[in-house]
C-alpha positions as CSV (number, residue, x, y, z in Angstrom):
1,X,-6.1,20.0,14.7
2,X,-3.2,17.9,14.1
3,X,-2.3,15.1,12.1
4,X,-1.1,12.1,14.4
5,X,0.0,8.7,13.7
6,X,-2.0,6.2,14.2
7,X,-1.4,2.8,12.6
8,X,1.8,1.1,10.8
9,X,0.9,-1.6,8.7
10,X,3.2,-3.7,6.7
11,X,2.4,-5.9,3.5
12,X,4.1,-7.7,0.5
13,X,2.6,-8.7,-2.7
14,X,3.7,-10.6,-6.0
15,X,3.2,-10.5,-9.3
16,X,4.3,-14.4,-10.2
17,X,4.6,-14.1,-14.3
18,X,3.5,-10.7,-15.3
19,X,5.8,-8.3,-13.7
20,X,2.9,-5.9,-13.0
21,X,4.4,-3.7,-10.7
22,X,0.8,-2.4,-10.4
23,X,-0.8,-5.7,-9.7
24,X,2.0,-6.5,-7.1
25,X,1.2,-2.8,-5.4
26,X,-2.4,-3.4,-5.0
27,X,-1.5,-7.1,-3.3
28,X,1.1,-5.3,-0.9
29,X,-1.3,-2.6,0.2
30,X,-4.0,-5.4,0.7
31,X,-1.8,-7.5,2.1
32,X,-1.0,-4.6,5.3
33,X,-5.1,-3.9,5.2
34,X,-6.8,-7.1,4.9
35,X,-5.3,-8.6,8.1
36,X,-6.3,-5.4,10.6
37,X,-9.7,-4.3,11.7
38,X,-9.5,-0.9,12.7
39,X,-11.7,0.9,15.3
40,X,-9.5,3.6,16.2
41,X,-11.5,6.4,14.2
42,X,-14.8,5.3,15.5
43,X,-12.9,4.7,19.6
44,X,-12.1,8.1,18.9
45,X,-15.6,9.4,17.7
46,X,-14.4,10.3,14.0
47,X,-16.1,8.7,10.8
48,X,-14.3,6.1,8.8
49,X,-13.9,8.8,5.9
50,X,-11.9,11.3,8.0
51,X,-9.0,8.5,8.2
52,X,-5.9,9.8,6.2
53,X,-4.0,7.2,4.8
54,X,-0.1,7.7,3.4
55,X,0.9,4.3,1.4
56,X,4.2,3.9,0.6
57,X,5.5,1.2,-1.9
58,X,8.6,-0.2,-3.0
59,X,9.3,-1.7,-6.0
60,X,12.2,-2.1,-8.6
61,X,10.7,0.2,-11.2
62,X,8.8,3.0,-9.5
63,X,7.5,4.8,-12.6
64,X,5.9,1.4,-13.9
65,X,3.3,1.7,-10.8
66,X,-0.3,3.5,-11.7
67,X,-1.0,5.4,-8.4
68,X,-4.5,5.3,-9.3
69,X,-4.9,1.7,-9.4
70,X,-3.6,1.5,-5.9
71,X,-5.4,4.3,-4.2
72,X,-8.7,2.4,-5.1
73,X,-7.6,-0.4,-3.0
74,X,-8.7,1.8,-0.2
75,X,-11.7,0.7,1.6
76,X,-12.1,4.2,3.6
77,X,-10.6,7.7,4.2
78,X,-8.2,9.8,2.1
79,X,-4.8,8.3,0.3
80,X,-1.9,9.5,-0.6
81,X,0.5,6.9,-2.5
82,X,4.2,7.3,-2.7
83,X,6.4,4.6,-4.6
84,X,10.0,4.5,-4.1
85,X,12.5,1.8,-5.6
86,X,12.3,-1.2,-3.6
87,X,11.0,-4.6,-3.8
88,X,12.4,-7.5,-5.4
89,X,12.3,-8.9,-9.2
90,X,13.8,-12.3,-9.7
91,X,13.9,-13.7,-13.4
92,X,13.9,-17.2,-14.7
93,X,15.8,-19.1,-15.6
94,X,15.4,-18.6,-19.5
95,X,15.9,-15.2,-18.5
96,X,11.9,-14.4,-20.6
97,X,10.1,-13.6,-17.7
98,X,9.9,-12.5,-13.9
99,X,8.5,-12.8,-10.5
100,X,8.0,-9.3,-9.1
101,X,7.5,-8.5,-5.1
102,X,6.4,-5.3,-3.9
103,X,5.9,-4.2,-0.5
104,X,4.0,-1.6,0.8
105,X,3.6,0.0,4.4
106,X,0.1,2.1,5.3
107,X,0.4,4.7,7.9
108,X,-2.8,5.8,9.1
109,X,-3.9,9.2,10.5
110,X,-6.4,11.4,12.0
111,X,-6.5,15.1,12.7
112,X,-7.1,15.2,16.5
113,X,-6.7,17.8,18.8
């Protein structure tokens, strides 16, 4: 078996006041999964489970993000999550606070011959 590509998708997520790199993480990743349907595991005859699925997020301050907390976004299959620096973080004007974007990017696989 090999792993093979399957599906790229792309989100973005915010954290408006908080500057929860977290909470902005988890909106990305839902953002690139909520607007897909995918059938290719089931087209292909595997279960839902065996989907493997390597999320990759950017944001300014890549320590600040619980990996945990994103990986339970999941609805299906096996994650991995990878966070890199990246995003955006724009402060206000009072310079107290911040708006925090993340994006994320999904790749999903499935061992096939």
């Amino acid at each position: 078996m090999a792993k093979k590509r399957m599906v790229l998708e792309i989100g973005m997520g915010t954290d408006i006041r908080g500057s929860d790199s977290t909470k902005a993480a988890c909106r990305a990743l839902r953002d690139a999964l909520w607007h897909n349907s995918l059938s290719i595991a089931p087209a292909l005859g595997k279960p839902l489970d065996e989907m493997i699925v390597d999320v990759h997020i950017g944001v300014p301050r890549p320590e600040t993000v619980d990996k945990a907390e994103v990986l339970k976004v999941l609805p299906y299959g096996r994650g991995t999550v990878t966070v890199v620096e990246g995003g955006l973080e724009i402060r206000n004007d009072e310079g107290t606070g911040s708006t925090l974007i993340a994006n994320a990017c999904a790749i999903v696989s499935l061992d096939i011959a």
